[in-house]
C-alpha positions as CSV (number, residue, x, y, z in Angstrom):
1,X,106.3,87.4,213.9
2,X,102.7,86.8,214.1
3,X,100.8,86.6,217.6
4,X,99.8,82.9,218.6
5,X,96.1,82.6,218.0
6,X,94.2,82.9,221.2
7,X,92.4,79.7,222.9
8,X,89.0,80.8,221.9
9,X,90.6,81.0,218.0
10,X,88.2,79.7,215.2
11,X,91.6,77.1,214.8
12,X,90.6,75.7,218.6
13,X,87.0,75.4,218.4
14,X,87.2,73.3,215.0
15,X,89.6,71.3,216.1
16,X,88.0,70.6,219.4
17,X,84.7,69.9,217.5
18,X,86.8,67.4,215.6
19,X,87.5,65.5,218.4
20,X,84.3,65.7,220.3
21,X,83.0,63.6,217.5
22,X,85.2,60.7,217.7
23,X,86.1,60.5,221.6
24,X,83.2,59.8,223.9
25,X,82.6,61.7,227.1
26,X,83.4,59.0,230.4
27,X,80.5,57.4,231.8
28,X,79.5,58.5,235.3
29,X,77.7,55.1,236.6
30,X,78.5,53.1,240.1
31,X,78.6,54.1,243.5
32,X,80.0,57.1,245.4
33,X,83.7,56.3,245.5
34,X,83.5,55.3,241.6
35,X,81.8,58.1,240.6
36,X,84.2,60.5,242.5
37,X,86.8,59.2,240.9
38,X,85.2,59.6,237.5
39,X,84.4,63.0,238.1
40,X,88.3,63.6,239.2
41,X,89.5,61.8,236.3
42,X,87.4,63.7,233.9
43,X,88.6,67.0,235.4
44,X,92.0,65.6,234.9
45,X,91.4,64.5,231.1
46,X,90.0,68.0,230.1
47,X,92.9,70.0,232.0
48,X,95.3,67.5,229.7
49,X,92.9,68.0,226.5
50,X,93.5,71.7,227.0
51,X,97.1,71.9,227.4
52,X,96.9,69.7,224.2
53,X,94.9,72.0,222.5
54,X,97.0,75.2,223.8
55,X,100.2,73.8,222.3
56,X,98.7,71.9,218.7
57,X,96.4,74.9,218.1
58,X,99.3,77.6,217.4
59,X,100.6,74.8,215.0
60,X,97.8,74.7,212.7
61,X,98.7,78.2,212.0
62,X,101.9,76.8,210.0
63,X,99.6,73.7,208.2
64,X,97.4,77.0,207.0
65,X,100.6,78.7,205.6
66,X,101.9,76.0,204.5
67,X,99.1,74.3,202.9
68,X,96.3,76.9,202.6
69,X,92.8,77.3,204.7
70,X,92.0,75.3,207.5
71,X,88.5,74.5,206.8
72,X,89.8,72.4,204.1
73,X,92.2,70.7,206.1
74,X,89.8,69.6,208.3
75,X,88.1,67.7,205.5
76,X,91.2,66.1,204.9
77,X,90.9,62.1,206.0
78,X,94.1,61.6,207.0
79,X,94.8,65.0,208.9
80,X,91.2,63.7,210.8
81,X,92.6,60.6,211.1
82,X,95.7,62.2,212.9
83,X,94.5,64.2,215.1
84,X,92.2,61.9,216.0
85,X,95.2,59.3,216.9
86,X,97.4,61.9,218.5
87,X,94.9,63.6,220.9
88,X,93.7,60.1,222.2
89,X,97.8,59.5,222.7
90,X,98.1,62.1,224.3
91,X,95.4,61.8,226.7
92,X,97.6,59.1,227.9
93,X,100.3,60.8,228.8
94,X,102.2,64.4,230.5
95,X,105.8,63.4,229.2
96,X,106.4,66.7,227.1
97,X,108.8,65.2,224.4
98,X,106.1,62.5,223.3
99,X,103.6,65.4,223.2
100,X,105.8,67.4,221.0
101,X,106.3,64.3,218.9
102,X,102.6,64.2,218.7
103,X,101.9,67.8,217.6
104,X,104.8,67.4,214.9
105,X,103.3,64.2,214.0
106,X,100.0,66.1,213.0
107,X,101.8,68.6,211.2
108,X,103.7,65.9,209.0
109,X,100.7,63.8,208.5
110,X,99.4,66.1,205.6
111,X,103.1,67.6,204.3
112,X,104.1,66.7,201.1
113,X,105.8,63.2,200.3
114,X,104.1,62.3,203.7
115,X,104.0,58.5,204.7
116,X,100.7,56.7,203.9
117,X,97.8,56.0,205.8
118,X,98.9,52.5,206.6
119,X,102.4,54.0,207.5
120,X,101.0,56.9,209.6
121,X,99.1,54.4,212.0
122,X,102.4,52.3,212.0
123,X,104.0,55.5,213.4
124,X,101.6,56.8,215.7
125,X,101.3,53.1,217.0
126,X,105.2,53.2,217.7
127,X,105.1,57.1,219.7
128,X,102.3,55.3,221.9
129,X,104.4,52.7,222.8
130,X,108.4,54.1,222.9
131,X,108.9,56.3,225.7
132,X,111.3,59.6,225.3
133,X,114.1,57.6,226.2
134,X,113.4,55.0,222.9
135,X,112.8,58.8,220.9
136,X,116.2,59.9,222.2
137,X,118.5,56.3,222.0
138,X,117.0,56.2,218.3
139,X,118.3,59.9,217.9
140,X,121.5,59.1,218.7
141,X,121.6,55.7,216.7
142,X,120.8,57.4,213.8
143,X,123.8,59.6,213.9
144,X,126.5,59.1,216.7
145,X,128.6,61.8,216.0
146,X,126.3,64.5,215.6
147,X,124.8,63.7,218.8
148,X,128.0,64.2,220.9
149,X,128.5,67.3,218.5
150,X,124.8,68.9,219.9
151,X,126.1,68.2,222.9
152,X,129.6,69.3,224.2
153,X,129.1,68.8,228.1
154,X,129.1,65.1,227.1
155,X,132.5,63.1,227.1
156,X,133.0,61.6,223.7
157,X,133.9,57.9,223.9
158,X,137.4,57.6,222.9
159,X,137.6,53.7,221.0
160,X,141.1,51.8,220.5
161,X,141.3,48.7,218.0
162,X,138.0,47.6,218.7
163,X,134.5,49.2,220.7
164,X,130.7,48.5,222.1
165,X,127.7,50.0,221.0
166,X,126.6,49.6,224.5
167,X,130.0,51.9,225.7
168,X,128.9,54.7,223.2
169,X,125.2,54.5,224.5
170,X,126.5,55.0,228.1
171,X,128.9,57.8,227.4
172,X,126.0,59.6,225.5
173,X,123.2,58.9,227.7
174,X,124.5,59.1,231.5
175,X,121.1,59.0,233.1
176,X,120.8,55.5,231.1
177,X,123.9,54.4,232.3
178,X,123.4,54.3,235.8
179,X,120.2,52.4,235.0
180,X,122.6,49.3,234.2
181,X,122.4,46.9,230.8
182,X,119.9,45.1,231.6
183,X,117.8,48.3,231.5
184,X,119.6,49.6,228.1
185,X,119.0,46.0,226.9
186,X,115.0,46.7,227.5
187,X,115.3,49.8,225.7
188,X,117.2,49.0,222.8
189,X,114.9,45.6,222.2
190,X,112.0,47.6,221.6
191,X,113.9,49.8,218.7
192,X,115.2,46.4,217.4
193,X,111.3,44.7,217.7
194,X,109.7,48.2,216.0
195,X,112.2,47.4,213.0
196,X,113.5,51.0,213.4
197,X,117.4,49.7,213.5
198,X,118.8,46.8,211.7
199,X,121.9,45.5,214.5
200,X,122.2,43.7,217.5
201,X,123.5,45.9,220.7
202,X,125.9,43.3,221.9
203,X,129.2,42.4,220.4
204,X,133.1,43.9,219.6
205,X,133.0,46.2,216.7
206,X,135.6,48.6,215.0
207,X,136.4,51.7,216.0
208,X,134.5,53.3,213.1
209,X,131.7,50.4,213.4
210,X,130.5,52.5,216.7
211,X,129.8,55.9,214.7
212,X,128.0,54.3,212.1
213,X,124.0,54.9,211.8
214,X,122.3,51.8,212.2
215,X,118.9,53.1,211.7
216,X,116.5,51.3,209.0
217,X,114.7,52.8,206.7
218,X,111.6,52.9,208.7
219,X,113.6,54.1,211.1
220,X,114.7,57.2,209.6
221,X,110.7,57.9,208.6
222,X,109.9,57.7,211.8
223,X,112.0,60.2,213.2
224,X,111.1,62.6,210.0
225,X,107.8,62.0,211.3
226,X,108.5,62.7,214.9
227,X,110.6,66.0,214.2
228,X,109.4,69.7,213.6
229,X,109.2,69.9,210.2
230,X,110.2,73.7,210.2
């Protein structure tokens, strides 16, 4: 296995370079308090840009494998335009799983049969918004019974004549649960708004109905686009 280039890698300076050029340094103007707090903030921001950088920059190590020499990656527009995208996302936020979703993101932006440029922005759009609770929720939507199977400490919902989607969401999401429906209802909306599943939460179903995917299309692209492509 190959070492993990180091910080100072030819990999991290060009891709820091490529940001530098479309994400403006924060303006230090108005009085003492403000500018403090600018300063901190822009402490903050480059600690987070460099933990971003740490974990993306080992990945472009598998683009160059994958797809050949960097330099011409970087020419690429729509890895740019990723990068771009995910690194101001990311800026936004320490939740690791969205991060993760970010770097793999990146990677699939420029693998073959990737989405298209109007697509990409769709997606990126949608990891800015959904939280790792929407990433997980549509997980399990897409297939039920290969969640519980990932997970054996969970208690598979056993369904007479008749079930809830909202019954299988609480037995495979516990921390959810205790949040109430009202909260899952939130949660689930957003998947439903995003047009990444195609059914309403409420309502008896079959047995079988439950274990069903009910993820769109878009749905399923989305979470190709989301997952390590290794």
């Amino acid at each position: 296995m190959e070492p993990k280039p180091p910080n100072d890698s030819d990999r991290s300076h060009a891709i820091k370079r490529i940001v530098e050029m479309g994400i403006a340094a924060i303006p230090v103007v108005g009085g003492p308090l403000q500018i403090s707090f600018q300063e901190a903030a822009g402490r903050k921001l480059a600690e987070r840009r460099e933990k971003w950088f740490a974990g993306l920059v080992p990945r472009l190590a598998e683009l160059e494998e994958r797809f050949g020499d960097f330099a011409h990656l970087a020419d690429e527009d729509a890895f740019f335009d990723a990068v771009m995208r995910a690194t101001r996302i990311a800026d936004q936020t320490s939740r690791q799983e969205k991060l993760e979703a970010l770097r793999n993101a990146v990677i699939n932006s420029v693998a073959p049969g990737a989405p298209d440029a109007d697509r990409q922005q769709l997606h990126f759009d949608l990891i800015d918004q959904l939280t790792p609770t929407h990433f997980r929720m549509l997980h399990l939507l897409n297939d039920p019974s290969g969640w519980f199977d990932d997970r054996p400490e969970l208690t598979r919902p056993q369904f007479g004549m008749s079930s809830s989607r909202p019954t299988l969401i609480e037995h495979a999401m516990p921390d959810l649960a205790v949040q109430g429906r009202e909260v899952m209802e939130r949660y689930y909306g957003l998947l439903g708004s995003g047009g990444l599943v195609n059914a309403s939460l409420g309502g008896m179903m079959t047995a079988q109905g439950a274990w069903q995917a009910i993820t769109t299309n878009f749905g399923r692209e989305f979470l190709a686009f989301i997952q390590n492509p290794g």
